[in-house]
Each structure stands twice: as structure tokens, then as C-alpha cells.
C-alpha positions in Angstrom: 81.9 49.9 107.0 85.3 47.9 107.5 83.1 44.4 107.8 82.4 45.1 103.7 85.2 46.5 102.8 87.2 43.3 104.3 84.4 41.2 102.5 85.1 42.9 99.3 88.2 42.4 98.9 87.9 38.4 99.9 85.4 38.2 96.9 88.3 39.9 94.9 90.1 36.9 95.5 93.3 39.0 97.4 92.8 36.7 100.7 96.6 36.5 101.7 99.4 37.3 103.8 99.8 40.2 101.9 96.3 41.3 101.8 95.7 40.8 105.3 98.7 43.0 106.0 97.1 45.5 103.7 93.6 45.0 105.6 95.3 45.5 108.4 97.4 48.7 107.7 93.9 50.2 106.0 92.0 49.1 109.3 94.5 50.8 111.4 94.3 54.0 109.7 90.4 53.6 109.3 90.1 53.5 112.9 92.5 56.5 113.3 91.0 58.9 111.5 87.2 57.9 113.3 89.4 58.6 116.5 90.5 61.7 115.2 87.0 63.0 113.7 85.4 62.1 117.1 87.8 64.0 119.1 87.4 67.1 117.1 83.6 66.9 117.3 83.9 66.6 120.7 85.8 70.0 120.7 88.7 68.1 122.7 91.4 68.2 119.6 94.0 70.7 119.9 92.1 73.7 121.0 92.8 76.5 120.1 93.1 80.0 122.4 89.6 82.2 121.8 89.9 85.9 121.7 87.3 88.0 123.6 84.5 89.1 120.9 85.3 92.6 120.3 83.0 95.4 121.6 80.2 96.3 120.1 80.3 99.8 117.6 78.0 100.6 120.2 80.3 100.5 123.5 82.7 101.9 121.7 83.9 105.9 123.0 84.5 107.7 119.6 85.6 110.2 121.3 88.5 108.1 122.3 91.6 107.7 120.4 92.7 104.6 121.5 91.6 101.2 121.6 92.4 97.6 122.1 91.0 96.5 118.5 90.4 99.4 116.9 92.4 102.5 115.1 90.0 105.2 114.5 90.1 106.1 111.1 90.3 109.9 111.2 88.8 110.9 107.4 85.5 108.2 108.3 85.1 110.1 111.5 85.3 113.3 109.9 82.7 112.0 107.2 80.1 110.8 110.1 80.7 113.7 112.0 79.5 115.7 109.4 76.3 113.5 108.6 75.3 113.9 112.4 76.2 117.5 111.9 73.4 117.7 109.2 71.0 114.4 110.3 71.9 112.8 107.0 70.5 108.7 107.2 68.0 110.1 109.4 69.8 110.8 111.9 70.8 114.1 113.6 73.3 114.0 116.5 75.3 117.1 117.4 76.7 116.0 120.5 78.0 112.7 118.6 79.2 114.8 115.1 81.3 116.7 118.1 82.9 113.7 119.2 83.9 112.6 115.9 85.6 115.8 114.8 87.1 116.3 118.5 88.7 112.2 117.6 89.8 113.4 114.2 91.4 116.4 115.4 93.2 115.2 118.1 94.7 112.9 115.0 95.8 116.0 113.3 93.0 115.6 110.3 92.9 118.9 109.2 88.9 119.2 108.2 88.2 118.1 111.7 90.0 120.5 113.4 88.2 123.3 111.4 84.7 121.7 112.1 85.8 121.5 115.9 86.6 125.0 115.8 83.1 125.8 114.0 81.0 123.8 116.2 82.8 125.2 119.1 82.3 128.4 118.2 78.6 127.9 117.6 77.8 125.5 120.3 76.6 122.8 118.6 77.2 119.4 120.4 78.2 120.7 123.8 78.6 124.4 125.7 79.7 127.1 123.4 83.5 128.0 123.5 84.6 131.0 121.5 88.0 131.2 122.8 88.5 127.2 121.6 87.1 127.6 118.5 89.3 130.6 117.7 92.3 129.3 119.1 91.8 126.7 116.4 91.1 128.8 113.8 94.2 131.1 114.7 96.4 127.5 115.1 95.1 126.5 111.9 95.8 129.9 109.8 99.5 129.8 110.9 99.4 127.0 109.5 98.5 128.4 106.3 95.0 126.7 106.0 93.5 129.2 103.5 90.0 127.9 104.3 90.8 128.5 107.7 92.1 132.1 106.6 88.7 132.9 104.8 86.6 131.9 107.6 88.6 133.9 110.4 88.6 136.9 107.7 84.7 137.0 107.7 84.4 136.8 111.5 86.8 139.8 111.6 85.2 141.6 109.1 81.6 141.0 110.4 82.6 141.3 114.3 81.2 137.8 115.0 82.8 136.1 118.0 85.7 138.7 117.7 85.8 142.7 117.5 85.3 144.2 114.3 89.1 144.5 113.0 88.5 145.1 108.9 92.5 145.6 108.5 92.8 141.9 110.1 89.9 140.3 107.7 91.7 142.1 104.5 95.1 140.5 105.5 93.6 137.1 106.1 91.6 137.2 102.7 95.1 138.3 101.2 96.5 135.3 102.3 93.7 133.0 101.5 93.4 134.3 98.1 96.8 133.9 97.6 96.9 130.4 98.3 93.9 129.9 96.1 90.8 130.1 98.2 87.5 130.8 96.2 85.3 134.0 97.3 88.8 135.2 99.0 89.9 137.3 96.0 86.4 138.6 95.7 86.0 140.0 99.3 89.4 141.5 99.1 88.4 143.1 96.0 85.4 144.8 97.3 87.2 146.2 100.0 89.6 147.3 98.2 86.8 149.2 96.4 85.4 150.4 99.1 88.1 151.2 101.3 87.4 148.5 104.3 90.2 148.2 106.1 92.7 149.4 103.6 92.9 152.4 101.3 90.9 152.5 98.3 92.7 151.4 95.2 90.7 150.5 92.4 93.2 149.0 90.2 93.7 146.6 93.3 89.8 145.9 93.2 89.9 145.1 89.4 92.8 143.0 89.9 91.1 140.9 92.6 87.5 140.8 91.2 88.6 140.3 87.3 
């Protein structure tokens, strides 16, 4: 290439001092930037420091809160955990949905600490643990979680997991109704009605059911 280019510009007629100091300065870059396109072909100019590939989705422990490259997202865990929970995408995975809402919890997402305390309570995804799954149910109504308040009010007032206490599930439907919890007012209106766990008032049941 810089044999025509030299040629080209003697057939322009610039053959002087001035042009040969020009051919020069143009041959000196030429030949710079070859050097330079040939060093970093060759992987030899200024390299830069490679970071490790990060792991694989696959190795990764969801169950683990902490990693190098990666912040769990606690609501997408929560959403996963549920579509393992029920095999949505063809794919059903107790053990993993457990994971995710253990993760979640342990990052104070409020969702996944009632779906840990469900799954714990049913033993779905691992060994059954009633007194867990309670303990987060009970953490969680302190709290003032009014789904949380529903849900322990029906165990109560069934005897599931826990011995039959009607007063208890009327209080906790109190509360969960009062903090706007659908079907709450309702079951506290039909006890009212029919005197489960509290006296029967049917101006209380009206006032709960209407």
C-alpha cells in the first residue's frame, strides 16, 4: 500500500522537500498504526485483567443469601417459589419452592415468610415442622399481618396444627377484619351468630356480614 500511495503523489507532481517530509511523517504513522493493529491481534496490547465467568444459575445455592456476584432478589424468589410450589412452566419442585421462600424470608419479604410458615406447616419441600410454621405465623400476626391473622384464626377455629381455641380464632379475625382482610369480617360475623367463641350478638353479626 505505501509503494502507491508514494507513487501517487509523484504523479501529482508534489515531489519535494516538503512532500518527502510529508511522505515521510504519513509513512511513519502508517507503519505505527500496522504495529499497533498487529499487537492487538496478537492479544499482546495492553491486556486487560479477566474476571472469572460467573457461576452458572445452576451452581448457584438459592437457599443462600449471599454471593460473590449476585443479590438475590427477594420478590423474584418469592414468585419462583410459588411456580415450583404449583409446577407452573412444567415444572413442580417442592423442595426448590422451599428454598426460595426460606431465601426471601430470611430477607424479611413478607409473602415469603407466610409461604415458609405454610409449607412448613404442611411439609411440603422438606420434614413437616408445626412448631416453625406457627412460630412464623404468631411472629408475623404481631406484626399485624392481617393475612397472617386470617390464616392462624382458621387453624384455631378448626383445631388444625393447634388445639381448638374458637375465642383465639374470633380475636384474630377481629383484628384481620379490622385491618381490612377479605372473608375476616364474614367468619367473625357467623360466629358472632352462632356464638363460637364469643357470646351471641346478632346486631354484631349483621354489622360484620352486611
Amino acid at each position: 500500500l505505501w509503494p502507491w500511495v508514494k507513487r501517487g503523489v509523484e504523479a501529482a507532481g508534489l515531489h519535494s522537500t516538503l512532500a518527502d517530509a510529508q511522505l515521510g511523517a504519513f509513512g511513519a504513522l502508517y507503519c505505527a498504526m500496522l504495529f499497533l493493529a498487529w499487537r492487538f491481534l496478537a492479544h499482546d496490547w495492553l491486556p486487560l485483567p479477566r474476571r472469572a465467568p460467573a457461576a452458572p444459575a445452576a451452581d448457584r445455592d438459592p437457599a443462600s443469601a449471599v454471593h460473590a456476584d449476585w443479590s438475590p432478589d427477594p420478590v423474584a424468589l418469592h414468585h419462583e417459589g410459588l411456580a415450583l410450589l404449583k409446577g407452573q412452566g412444567g415444572v413442580l419442585d417442592h423442595a426448590a419452592a422451599r428454598q426460595r421462600f426460606a431465601t426471601a424470608a430470611a430477607l424479611g419479604y413478607v409473602p415469603s415468610r407466610m409461604s415458609l410458615a405454610l409449607v412448613q406447616l404442611e411439609g411440603q419441600g422438606g420434614a413437616r415442622d408445626v412448631s416453625a410454621g406457627l412460630a412464623g405465623l404468631e411472629a408475623l400476626c404481631a406484626e399485624g399481618e392481617p393475612h397472617a391473622q386470617y390464616l392462624l384464626g382458621n387453624l384455631y377455629r378448626l383445631g388444625q396444627h393447634v388445639a381448638m381455641d374458637l375465642a383465639r380464632a374470633a380475636t384474630l379475625y377481629a383484628e384481620a377484619a379490622a385491618r381490612g382482610m377479605p372473608m375476616a369480617p364474614t367468619n367473625l360475623g357467623l360466629m358472632y351468630l352462632q356464638g363460637m367463641g364469643v357470646a351471641v350478638d346478632r346486631v354484631e353479626a349483621c354489622k360484620w356480614l352486611s
